[in-house]
BAROTI-838614 format. One record per residue: x negated, y negated, z of N, C-alpha, C, O, CB in turn; chain; residue number from 1. Coordinates in steps of 0.001 Angstrom, whole numbers. Glycine has a CB too. Example, Ala and Ser with C-alpha at 12.3 -4.5 7.8 and 13.67 -1.06 7.14 Angstrom:
BAROTI-838614
atom n_u=-13190	n_v=5690	n_w=7800	ca_u=-12300	ca_v=4500	ca_w=7800	c_u=-13200	c_v=3300	c_w=7800	o_u=-14236	o_v=3319	o_w=8465	cb_u=-11308	cb_v=4473	cb_w=9046	unit=A	pos=1
atom n_u=-12850	n_v=2250	n_w=7080	ca_u=-13670	ca_v=1060	ca_w=7140	c_u=-12900	c_v=-30	c_w=7870	o_u=-13409	o_v=-1138	o_w=8039	cb_u=-14084	cb_v=598	cb_w=5725	unit=A	pos=2
//
This chain:
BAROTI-838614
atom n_u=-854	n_v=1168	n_w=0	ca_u=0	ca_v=0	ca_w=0	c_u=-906	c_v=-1239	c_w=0	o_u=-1901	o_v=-1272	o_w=724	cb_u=975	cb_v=7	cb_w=1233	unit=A	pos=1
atom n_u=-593	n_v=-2196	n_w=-756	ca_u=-1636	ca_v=-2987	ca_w=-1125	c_u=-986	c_v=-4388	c_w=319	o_u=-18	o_v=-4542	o_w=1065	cb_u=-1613	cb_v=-3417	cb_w=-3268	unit=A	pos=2
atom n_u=-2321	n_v=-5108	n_w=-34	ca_u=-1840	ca_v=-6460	ca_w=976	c_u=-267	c_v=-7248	c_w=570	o_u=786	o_v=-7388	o_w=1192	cb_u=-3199	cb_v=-7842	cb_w=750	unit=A	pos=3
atom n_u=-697	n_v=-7611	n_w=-657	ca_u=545	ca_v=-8406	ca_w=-1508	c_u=1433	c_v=-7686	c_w=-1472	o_u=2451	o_v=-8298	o_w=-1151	cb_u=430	cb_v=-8781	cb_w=-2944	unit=A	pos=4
atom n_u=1686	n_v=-6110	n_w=-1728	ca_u=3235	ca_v=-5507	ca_w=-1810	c_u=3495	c_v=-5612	c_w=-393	o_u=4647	o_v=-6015	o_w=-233	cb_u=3482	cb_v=-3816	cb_w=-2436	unit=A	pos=5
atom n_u=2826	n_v=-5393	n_w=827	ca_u=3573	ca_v=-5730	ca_w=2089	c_u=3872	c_v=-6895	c_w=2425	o_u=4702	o_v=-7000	o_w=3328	cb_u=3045	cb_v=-5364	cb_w=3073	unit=A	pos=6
atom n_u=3348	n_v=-8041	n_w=1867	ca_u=3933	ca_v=-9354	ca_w=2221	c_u=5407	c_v=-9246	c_w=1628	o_u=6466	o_v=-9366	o_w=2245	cb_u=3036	cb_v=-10664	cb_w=1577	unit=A	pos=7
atom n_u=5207	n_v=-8985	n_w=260	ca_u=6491	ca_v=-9182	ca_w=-676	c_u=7660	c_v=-8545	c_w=100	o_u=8701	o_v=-9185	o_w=243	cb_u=6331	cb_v=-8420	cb_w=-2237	unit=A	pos=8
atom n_u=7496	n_v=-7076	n_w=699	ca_u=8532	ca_v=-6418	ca_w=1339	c_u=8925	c_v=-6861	c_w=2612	o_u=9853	o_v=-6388	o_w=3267	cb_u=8254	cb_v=-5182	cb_w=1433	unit=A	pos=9
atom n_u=7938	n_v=-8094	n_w=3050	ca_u=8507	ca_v=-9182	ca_w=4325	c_u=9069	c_v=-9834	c_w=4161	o_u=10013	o_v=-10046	o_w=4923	cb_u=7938	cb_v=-9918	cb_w=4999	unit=A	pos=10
atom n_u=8803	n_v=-10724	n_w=2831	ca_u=9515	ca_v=-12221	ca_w=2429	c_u=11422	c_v=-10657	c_w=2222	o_u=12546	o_v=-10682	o_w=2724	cb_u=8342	cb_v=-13556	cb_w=-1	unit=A	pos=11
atom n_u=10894	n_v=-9905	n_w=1498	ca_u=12690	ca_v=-9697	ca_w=913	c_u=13486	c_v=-9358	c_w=2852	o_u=14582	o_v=-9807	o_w=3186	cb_u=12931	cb_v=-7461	cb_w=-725	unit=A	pos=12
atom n_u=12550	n_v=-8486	n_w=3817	ca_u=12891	ca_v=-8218	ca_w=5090	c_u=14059	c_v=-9541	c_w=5693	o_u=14928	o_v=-9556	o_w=6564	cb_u=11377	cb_v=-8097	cb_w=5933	unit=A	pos=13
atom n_u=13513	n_v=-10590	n_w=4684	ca_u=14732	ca_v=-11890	ca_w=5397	c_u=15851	c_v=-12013	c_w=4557	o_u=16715	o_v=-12766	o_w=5007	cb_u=14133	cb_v=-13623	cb_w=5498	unit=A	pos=14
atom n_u=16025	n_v=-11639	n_w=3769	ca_u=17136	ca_v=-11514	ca_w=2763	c_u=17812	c_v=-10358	c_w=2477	o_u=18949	o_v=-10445	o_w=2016	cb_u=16746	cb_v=-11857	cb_w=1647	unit=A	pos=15
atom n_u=17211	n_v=-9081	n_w=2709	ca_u=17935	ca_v=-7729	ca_w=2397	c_u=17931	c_v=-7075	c_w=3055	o_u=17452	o_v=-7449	o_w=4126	cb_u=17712	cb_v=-7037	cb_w=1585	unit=A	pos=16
atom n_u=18295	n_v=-6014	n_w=3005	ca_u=18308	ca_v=-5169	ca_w=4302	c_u=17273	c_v=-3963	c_w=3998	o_u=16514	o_v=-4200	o_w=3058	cb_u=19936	cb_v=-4562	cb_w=4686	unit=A	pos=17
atom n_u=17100	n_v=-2609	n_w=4684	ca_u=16173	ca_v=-2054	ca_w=4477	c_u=16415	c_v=-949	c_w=2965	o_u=15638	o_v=-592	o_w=2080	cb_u=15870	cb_v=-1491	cb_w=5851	unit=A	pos=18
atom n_u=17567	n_v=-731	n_w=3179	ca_u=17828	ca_v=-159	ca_w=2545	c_u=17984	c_v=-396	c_w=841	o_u=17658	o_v=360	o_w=-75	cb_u=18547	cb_v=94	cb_w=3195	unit=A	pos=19
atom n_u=18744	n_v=-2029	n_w=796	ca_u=18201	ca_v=-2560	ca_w=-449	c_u=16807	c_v=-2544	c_w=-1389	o_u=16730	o_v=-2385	o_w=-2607	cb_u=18343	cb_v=-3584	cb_w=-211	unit=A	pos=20
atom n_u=15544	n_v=-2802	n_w=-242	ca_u=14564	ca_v=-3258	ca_w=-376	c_u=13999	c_v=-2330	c_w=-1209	o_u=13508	o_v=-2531	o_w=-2320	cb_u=14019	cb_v=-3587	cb_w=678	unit=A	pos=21
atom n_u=14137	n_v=-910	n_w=-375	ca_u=13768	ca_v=729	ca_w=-604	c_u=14190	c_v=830	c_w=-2504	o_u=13394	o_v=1071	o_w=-3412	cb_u=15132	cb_v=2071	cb_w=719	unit=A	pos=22
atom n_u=15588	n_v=571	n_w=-2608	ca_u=16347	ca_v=1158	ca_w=-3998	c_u=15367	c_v=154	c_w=-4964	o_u=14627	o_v=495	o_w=-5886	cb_u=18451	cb_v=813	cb_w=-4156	unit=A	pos=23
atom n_u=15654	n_v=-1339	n_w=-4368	ca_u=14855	ca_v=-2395	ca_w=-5741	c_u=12944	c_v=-1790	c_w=-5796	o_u=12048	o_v=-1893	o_w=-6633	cb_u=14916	cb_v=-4827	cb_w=-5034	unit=A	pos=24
atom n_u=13018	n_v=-1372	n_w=-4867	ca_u=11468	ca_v=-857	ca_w=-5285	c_u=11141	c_v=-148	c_w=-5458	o_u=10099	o_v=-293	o_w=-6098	cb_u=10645	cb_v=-870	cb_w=-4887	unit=A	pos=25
atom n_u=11485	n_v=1217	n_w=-5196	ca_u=11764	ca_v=2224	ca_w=-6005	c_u=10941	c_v=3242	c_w=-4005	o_u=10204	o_v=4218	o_w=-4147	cb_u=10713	cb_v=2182	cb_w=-8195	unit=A	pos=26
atom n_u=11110	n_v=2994	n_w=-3285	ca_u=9966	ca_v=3321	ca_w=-2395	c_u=11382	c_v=4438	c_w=-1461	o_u=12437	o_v=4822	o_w=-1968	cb_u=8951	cb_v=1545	cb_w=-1379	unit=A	pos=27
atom n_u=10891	n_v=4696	n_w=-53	ca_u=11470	ca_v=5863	ca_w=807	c_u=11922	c_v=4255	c_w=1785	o_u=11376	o_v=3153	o_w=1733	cb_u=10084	cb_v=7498	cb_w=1617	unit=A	pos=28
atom n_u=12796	n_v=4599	n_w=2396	ca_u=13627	ca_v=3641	ca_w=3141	c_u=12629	c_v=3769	c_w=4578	o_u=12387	o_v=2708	o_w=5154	cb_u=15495	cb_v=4157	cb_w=3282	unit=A	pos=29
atom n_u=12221	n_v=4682	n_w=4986	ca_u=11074	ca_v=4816	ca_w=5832	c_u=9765	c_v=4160	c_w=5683	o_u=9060	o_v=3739	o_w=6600	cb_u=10819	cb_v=5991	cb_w=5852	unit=A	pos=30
atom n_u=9530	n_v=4123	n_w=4459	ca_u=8322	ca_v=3041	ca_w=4220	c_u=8543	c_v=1862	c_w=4359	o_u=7465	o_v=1323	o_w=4610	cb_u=7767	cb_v=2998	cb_w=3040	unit=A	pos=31
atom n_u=9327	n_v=1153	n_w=4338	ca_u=9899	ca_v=-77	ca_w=4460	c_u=10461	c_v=-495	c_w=5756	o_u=10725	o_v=-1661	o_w=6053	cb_u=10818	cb_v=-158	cb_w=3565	unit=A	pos=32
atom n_u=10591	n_v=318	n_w=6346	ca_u=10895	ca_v=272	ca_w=8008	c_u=10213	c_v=523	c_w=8284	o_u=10503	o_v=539	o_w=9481	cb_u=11688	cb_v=819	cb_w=8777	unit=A	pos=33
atom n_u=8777	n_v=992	n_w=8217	ca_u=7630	ca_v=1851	ca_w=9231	c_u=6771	c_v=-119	c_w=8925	o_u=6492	o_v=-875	o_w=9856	cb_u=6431	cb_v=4117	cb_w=8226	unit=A	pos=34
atom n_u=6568	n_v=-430	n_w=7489	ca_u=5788	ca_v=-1951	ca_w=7446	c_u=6571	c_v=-2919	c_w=8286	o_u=5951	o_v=-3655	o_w=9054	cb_u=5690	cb_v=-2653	cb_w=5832	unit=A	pos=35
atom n_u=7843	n_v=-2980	n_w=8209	ca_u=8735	ca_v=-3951	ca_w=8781	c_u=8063	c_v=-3612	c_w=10369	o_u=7179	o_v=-4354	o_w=10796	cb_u=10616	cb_v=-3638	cb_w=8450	unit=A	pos=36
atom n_u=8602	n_v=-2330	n_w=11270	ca_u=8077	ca_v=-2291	ca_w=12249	c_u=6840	c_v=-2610	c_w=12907	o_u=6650	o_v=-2771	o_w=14112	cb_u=8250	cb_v=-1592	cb_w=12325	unit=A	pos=37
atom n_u=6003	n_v=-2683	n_w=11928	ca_u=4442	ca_v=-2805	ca_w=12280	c_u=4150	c_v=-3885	c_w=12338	o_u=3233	o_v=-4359	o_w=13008	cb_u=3495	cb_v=-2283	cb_w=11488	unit=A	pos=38
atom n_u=5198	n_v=-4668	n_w=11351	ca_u=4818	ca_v=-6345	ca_w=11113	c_u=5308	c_v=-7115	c_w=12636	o_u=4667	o_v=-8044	o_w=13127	cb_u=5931	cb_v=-7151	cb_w=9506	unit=A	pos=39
atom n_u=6733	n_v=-6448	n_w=13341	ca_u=7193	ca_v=-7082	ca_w=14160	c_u=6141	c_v=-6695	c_w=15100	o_u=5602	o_v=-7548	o_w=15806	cb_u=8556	cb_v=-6896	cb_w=14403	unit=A	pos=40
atom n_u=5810	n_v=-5434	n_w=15151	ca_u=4695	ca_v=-4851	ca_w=16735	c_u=3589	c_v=-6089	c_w=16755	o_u=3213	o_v=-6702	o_w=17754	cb_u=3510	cb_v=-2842	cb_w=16445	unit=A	pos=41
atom n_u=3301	n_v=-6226	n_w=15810	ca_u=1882	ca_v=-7009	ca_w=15290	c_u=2213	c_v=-8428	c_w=16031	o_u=1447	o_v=-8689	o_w=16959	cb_u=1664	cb_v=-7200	cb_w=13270	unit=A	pos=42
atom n_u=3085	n_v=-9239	n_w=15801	ca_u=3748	ca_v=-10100	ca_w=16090	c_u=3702	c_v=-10825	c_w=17168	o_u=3045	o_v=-11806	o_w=17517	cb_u=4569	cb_v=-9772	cb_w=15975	unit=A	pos=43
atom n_u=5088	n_v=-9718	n_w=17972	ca_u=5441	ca_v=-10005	ca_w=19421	c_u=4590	c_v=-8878	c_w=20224	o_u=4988	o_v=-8599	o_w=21355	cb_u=7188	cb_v=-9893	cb_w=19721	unit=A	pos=44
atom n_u=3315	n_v=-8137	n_w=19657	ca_u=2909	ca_v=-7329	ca_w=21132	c_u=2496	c_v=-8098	c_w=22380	o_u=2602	o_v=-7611	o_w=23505	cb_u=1654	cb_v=-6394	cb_w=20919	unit=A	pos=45
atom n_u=1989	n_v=-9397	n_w=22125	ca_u=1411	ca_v=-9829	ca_w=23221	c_u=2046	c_v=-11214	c_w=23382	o_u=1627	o_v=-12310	o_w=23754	cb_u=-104	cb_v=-9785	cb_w=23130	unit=A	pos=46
atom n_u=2809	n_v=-10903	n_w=23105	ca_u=3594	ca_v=-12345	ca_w=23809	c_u=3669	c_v=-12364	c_w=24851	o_u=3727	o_v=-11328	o_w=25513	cb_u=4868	cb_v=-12707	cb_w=23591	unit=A	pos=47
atom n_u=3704	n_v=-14034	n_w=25575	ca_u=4114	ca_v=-14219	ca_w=27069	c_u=5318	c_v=-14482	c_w=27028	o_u=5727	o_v=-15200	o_w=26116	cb_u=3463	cb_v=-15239	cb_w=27873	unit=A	pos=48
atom n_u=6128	n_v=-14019	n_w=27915	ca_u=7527	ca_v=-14356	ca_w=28215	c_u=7328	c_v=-15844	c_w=29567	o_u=7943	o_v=-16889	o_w=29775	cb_u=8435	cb_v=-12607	cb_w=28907	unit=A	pos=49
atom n_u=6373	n_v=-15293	n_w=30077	ca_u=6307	ca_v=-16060	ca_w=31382	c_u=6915	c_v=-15567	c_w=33066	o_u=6990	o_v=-14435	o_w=33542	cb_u=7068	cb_v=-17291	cb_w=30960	unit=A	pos=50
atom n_u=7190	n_v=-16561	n_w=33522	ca_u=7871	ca_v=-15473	ca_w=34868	c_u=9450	c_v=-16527	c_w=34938	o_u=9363	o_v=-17462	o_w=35734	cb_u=6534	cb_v=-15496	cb_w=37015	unit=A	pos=51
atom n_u=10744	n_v=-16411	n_w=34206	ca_u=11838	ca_v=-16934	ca_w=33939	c_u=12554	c_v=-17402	c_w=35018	o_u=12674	o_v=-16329	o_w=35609	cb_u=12474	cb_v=-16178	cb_w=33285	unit=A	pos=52
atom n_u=13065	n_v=-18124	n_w=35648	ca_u=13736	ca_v=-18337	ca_w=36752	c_u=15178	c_v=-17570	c_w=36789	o_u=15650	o_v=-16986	o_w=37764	cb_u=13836	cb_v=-19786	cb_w=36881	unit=A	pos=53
atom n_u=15715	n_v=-17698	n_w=35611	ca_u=17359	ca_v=-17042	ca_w=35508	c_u=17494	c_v=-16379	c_w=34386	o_u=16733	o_v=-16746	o_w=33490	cb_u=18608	cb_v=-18095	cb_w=35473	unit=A	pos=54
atom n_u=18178	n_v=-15566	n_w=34154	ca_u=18127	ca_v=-14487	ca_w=33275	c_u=19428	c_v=-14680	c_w=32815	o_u=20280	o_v=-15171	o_w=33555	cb_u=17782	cb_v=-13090	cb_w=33837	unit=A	pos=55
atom n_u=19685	n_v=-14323	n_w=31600	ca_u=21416	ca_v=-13811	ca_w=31217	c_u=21397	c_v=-12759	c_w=30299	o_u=20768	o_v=-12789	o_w=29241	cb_u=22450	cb_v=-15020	cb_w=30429	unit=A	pos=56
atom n_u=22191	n_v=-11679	n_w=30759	ca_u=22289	ca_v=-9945	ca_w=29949	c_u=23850	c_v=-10009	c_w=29580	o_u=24837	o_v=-10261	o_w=30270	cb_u=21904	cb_v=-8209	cb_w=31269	unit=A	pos=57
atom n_u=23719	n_v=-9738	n_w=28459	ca_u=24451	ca_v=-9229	ca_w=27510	c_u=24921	c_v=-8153	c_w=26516	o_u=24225	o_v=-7789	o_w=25568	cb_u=24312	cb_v=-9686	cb_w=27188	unit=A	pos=58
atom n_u=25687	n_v=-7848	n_w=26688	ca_u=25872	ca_v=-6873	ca_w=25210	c_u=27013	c_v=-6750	c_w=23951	o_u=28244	o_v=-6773	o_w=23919	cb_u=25969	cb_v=-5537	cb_w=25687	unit=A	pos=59
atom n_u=26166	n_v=-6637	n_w=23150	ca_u=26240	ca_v=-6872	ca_w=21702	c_u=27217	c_v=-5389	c_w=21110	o_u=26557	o_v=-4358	o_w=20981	cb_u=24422	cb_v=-7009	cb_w=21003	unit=A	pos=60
atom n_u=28322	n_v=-5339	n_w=20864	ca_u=28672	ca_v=-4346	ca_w=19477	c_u=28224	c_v=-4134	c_w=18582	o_u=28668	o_v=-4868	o_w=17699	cb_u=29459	cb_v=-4441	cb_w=18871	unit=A	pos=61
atom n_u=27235	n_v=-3215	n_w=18123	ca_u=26920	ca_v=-2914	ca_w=16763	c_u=27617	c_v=-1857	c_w=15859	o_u=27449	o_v=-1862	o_w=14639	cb_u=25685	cb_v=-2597	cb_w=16796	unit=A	pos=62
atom n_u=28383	n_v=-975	n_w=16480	ca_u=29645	ca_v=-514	ca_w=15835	c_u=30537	c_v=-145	c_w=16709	o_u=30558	o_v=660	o_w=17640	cb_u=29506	cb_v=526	cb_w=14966	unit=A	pos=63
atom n_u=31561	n_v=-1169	n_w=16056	ca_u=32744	ca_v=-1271	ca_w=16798	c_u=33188	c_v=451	c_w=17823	o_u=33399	o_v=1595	o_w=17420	cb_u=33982	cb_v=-1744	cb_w=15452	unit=A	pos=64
atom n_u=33165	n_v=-177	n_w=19263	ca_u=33159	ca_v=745	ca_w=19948	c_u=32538	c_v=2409	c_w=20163	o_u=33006	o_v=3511	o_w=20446	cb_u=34038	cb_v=617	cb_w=19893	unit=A	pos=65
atom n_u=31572	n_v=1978	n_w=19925	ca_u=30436	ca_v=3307	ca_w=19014	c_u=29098	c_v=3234	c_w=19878	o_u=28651	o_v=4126	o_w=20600	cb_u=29885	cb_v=2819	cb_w=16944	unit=A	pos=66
atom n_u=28370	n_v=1526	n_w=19559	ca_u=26891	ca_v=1393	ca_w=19632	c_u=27065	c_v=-5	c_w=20176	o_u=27800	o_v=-962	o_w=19932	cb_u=25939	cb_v=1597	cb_w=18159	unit=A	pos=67
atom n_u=25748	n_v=368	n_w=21304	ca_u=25859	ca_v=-1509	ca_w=22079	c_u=24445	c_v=-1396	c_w=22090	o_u=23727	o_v=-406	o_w=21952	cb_u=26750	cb_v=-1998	cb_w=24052	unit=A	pos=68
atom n_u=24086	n_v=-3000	n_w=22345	ca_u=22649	ca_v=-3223	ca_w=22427	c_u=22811	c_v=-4444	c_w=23091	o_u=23385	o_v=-5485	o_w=22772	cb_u=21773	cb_v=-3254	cb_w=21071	unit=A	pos=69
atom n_u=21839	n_v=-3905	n_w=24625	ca_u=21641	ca_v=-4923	ca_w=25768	c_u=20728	c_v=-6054	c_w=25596	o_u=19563	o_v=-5675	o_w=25476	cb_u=21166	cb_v=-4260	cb_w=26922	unit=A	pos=70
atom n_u=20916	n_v=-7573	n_w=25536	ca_u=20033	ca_v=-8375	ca_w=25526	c_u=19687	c_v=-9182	c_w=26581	o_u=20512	o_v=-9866	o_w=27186	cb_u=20217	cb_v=-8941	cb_w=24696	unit=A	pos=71
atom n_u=18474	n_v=-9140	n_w=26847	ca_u=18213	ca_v=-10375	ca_w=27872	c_u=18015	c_v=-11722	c_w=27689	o_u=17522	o_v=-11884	o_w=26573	cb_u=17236	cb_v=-10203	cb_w=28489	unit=A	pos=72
atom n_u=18151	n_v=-12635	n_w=28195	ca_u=17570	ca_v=-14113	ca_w=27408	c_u=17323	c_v=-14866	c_w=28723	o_u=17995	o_v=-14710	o_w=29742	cb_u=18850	cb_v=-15104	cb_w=26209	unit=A	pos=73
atom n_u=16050	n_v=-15884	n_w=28550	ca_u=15487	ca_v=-16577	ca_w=29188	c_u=16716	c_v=-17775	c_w=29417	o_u=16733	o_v=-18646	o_w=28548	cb_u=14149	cb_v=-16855	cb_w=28537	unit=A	pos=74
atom n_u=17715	n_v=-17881	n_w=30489	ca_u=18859	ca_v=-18685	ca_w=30348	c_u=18250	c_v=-20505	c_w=30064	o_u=19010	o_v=-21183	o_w=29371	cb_u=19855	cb_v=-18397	cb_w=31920	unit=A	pos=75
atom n_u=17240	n_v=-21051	n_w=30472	ca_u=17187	ca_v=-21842	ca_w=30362	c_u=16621	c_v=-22406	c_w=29131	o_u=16777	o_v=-23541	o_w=28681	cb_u=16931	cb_v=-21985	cb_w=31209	unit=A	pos=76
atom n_u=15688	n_v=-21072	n_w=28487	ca_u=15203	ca_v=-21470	ca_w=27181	c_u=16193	c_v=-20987	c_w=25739	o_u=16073	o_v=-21342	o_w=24567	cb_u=13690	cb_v=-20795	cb_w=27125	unit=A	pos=77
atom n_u=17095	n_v=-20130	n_w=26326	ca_u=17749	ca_v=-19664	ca_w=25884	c_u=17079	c_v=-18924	c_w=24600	o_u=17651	o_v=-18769	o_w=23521	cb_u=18640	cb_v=-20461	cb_w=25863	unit=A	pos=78
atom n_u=15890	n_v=-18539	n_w=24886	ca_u=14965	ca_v=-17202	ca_w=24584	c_u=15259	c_v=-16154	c_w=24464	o_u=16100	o_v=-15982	o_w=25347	cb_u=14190	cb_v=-16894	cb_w=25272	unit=A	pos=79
atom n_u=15118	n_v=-15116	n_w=23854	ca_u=15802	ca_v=-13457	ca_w=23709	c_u=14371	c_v=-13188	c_w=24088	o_u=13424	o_v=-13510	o_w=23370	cb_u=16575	cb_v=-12630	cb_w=21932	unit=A	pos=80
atom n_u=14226	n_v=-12402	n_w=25598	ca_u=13173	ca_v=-11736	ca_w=26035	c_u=12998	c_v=-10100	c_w=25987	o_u=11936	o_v=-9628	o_w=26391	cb_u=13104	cb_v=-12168	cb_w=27244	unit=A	pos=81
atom n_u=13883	n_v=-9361	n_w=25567	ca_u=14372	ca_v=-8023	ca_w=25621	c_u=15608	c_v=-7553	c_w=24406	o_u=16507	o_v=-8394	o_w=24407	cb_u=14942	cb_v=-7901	cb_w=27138	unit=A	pos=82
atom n_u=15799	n_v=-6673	n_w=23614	ca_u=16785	ca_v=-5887	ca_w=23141	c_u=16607	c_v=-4412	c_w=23620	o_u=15549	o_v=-4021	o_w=24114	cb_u=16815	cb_v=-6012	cb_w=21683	unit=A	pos=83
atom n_u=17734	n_v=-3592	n_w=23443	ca_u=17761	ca_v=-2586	ca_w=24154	c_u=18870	c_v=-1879	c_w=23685	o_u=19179	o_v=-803	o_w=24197	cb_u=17745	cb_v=-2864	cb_w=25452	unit=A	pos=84
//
């Protein structure tokens, strides 16, 4: 996988989904989620969150009554410190 085809499959990561990306390029839908993943690890591994005073948790529907995903957020920065 060259430098330039993984940028390219970042810039489309904001516009398509994974699965699009996979068909227009002819690639495995796993390859395109394994770069996507690596790009985000790369990213946020070492971020500071800091030490937050107040927190707010939430959860999100991702299919209707099926799948939830817990978020945390820094209430005052109103930061997403956690998905889950």
């Amino acid at each position: 996988m060259t430098r330039r085809l993984v940028r390219y499959i970042l810039e489309l990561c904001k516009i398509m989904t994974i699965k699009e990306i996979a068909g227009h390029l002819g690639l495995d839908w796993k390859t395109v989620k394994e770069i996507h993943n690596e790009s985000l690890a790369n990213r946020y591994a070492n971020e500071d969150i800091g030490c937050p005073a107040l927190l707010a948790i939430d959860e999100i529907a991702v299919k209707k009554g099926h799948r939830y995903l817990t978020v945390i957020i820094n209430w005052e920065t109103g930061r997403v410190l956690y998905v889950w």
